[in-house]
N, C-alpha and C positions, 0 to 999 in steps of 0.2 A: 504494500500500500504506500504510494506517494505521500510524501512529507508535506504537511499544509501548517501556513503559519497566522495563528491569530494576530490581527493585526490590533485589537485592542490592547493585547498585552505584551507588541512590540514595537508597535508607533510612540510616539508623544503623545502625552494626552489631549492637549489642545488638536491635534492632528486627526487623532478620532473623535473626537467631541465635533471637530468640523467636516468628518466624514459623515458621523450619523445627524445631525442638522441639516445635511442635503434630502433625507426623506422628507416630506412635506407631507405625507398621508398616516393616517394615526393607523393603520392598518398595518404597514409598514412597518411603523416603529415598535409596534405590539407583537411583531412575528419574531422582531431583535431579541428582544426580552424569551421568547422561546428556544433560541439556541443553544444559550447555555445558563447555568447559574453565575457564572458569572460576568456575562453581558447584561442579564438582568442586574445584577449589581451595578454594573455601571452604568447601564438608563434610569434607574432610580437617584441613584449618587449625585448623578449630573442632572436631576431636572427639566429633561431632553422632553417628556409630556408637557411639563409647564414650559417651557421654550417654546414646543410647536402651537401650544393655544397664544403664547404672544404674539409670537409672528402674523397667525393669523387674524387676532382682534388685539391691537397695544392696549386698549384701553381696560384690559384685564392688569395691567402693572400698576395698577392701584390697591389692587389682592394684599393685603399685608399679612394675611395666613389661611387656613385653610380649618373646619370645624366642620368633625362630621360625628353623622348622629347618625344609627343605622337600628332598626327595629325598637325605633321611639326610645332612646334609651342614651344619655348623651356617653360619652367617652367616661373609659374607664379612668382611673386616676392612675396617673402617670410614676411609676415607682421604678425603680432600678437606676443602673448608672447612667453617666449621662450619654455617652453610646448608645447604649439600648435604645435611650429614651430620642435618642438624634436621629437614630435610624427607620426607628415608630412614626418618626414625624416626616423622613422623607416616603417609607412607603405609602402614609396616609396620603401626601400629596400626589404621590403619584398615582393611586386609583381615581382623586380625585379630577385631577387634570385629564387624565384618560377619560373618565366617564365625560367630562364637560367637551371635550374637541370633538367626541363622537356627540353628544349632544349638538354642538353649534353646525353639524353636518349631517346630523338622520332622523333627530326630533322630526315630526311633523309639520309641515307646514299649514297657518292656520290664519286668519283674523286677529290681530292682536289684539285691538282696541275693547278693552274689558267696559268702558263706559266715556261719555264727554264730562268733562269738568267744568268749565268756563269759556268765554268769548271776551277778546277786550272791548267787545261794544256790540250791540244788538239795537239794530233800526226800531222795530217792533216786539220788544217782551211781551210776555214766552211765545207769540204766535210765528216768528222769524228766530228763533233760540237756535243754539247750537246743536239740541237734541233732533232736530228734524237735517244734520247734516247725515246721520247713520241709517235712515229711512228711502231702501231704496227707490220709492214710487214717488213720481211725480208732484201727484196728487193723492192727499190721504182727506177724505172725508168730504170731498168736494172743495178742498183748499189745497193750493199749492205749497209743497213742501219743501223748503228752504232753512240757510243764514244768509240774515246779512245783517254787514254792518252801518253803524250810524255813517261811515263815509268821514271825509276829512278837507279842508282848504287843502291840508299841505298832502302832496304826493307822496313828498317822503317819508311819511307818518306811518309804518306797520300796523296792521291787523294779527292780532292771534288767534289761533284757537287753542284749548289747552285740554288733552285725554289721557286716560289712564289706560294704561297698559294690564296685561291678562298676567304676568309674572313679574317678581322683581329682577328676573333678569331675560332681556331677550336677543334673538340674532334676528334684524332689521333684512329683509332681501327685498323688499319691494314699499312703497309709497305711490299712490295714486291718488290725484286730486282730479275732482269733473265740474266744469262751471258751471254755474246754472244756466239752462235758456228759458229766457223770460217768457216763454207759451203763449202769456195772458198780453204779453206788450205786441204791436204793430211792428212789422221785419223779423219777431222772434229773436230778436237779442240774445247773446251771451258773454254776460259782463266776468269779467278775467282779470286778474291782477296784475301786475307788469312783471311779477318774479315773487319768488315762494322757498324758503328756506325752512329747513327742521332743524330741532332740537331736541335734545334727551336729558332727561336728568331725574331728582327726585328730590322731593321734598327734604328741608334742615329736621325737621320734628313736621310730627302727626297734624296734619293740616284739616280744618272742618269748612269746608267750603261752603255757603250758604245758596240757597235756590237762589242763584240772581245772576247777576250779567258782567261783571268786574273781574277783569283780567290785573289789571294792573294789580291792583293790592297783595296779588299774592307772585306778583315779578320777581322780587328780592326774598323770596323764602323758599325758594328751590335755589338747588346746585346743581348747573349747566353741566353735565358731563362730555354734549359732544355738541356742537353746530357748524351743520353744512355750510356746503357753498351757497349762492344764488341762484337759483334756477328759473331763467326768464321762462314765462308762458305767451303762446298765441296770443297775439291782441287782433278782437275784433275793429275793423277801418271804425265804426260809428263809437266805440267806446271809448274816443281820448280823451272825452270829457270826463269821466268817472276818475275820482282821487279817494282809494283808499275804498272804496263802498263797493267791494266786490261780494257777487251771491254765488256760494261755494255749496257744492252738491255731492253725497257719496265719500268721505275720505277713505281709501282704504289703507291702510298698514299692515301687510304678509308677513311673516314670516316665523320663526319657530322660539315660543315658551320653553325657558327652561325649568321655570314651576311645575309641579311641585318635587322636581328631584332638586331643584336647587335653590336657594333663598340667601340673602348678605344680613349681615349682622353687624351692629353699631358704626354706619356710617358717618365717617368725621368730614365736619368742615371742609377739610383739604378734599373730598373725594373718594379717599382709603376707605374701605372696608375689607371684613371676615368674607370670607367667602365659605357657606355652609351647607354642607351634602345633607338633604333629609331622605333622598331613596337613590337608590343606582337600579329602580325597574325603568323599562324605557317606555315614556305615556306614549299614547295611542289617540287616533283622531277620535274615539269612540271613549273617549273618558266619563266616567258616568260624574264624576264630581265638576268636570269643565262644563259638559251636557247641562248639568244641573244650574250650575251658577250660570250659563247664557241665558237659560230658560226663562230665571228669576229677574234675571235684569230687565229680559225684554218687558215681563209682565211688569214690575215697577214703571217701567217707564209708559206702557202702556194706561195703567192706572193715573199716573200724574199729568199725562194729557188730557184723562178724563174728568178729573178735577179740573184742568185749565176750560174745560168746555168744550175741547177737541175730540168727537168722535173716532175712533179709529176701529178698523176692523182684527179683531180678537180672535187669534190663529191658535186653536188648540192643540194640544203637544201628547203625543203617545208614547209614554214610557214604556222601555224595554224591559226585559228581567233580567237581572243584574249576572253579572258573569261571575260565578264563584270563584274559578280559576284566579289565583294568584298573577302577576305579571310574572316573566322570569327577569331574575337577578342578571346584573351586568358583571361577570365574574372575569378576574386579568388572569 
């Protein structure tokens, strides 16, 4: 038999550390760790999971540790030397890391938007609110379903809208914004903004937002964690006149929840947080707890148009019988 030479344990390290950095697929670097025992030692050693989830999202380099909970039950209490106890913490992180890269790449793709929050201005309270941007139909109740806003002299003047996402943590793959066409106006106008930018972030402390229409007030109590570029939109020839008083229709926000395997803990000022494993099963579009909680939202929401005096037509929902079957575990 031909003589083969490992090269993890004949190169420099830095040399392999920048060999296996060339995988970019966590698939890959999971099969490394199956060669031997001691390549798996040295992709835990080195961090090489948490590397390839920075590469692929930097804005995880705010993680200042990692807290995992596994069968409701938090961590045991850390005893032995401190080796032992060094080495507990790199392979925790590294299940962790691994489960979350295959997270930000085989989760489900889904709706993110758990609910609207506020608008920095609304022409017509609540009949024009921002709750009628998430209602696909034109016309609900024999009234046209829109936002808009009060409008502005100044052009330069932003419009927000502000929603809540379906997890505290998620991977963004898509945004879609549809303007409204005025139906009811002469030409069927469709008023558009001149350019559209997102942001991410989350509240300083537990924020109570009141039924009402003020954006601003609650500007400086989130922490911005990420804002786009500008992204011009189509401008209709008859709309140059409009400054700021765009009608926004349908937002959608795609892409994959890492709720409830994953959730942060004591978010500081600066942006830092824990980063906390509550399951390593992989959810499913068919979650009966995500099921559940859309189901309830709709109907709230449905209910507090009816208080406003907004008729809407009331879609009733057919529960399934629950799936006994356990999820399977995400095992390295």
């Amino acid at each position: 038999m031909e003589n083969r030479i490992d090269f993890v344990n004949w190169l420099d390290p830095d040399m392999s550390i920048q060999i296996l950095t060339c995988l970019d697929d966590l698939s890959d670097l999971l099969r490394v760790t199956c060669v031997s025992r001691c390549w798996r030692q040295y992709v835990i050693a080195n961090g090489l999971c948490r590397q390839l989830c920075l590469r692929m999202f930097p804005q995880l380099s705010k993680v200042v540790h990692v807290v995992e909970q596994r069968y409701g039950t938090k961590d045991p209490a850390e005893v032995g030397s401190s080796n032992f106890m060094e080495w507990q913490n790199l392979e925790r992180e590294h299940r962790a890391y691994a489960f979350l890269a295959r997270g930000c790449t085989t989760f489900p793709i889904r709706d993110l938007i758990s609910e609207p929050i506020c608008a920095s201005s609304t022409d017509n309270y609540p009949e024009e609110s921002i709750d009628n941007t998430l209602e696909p139909r034109d016309v609900v109740a024999q009234r046209a379903s829109y936002w808009s806003s009060k409008g502005n002299s100044n052009p330069a003047e932003p419009e927000m809208l502000l929603y809540k996402l379906m997890g505290d943590l998620c991977v963004i793959t898509e945004v879609s914004i549809q303007p409204f066409e005025a139906y009811f106006q002469w030409g069927l106008p469709i008023y558009s903004a001149k350019a559209v930018r997102f942001r991410m972030g989350h509240p300083k402390s537990p924020v109570d937002v009141p039924l009402g229409e003020s954006y601003k007030d609650y500007e400086n109590k989130f922490i911005w964690t990420y804002t786009s570029q500008e992204f011009p939109m189509a401008q209709e020839p008859d709309n140059s006149v409009i400054a700021g008083g765009a009608l926004w229709h349908i937002p959608a926000i795609m892409g994959r929840s890492l709720s409830p395997a994953f959730g942060i803990e004591s978010p500081e000022p600066s942006g830092k947080f824990a980063l906390k494993v509550l399951s390593y099963a992989q959810p499913t579009l068919d979650d009966p707890s995500l099921i559940q909680s859309a189901y309830l939202r709709r109907r709230v929401g449905q209910i507090i148009n009816i208080l406003r005096g907004n008729a809407v037509d009331v879609v009733e929902y057919e529960w399934g019988e629950e799936d006994d079957e356990s999820d399977d575990e995400f095992v390295l």
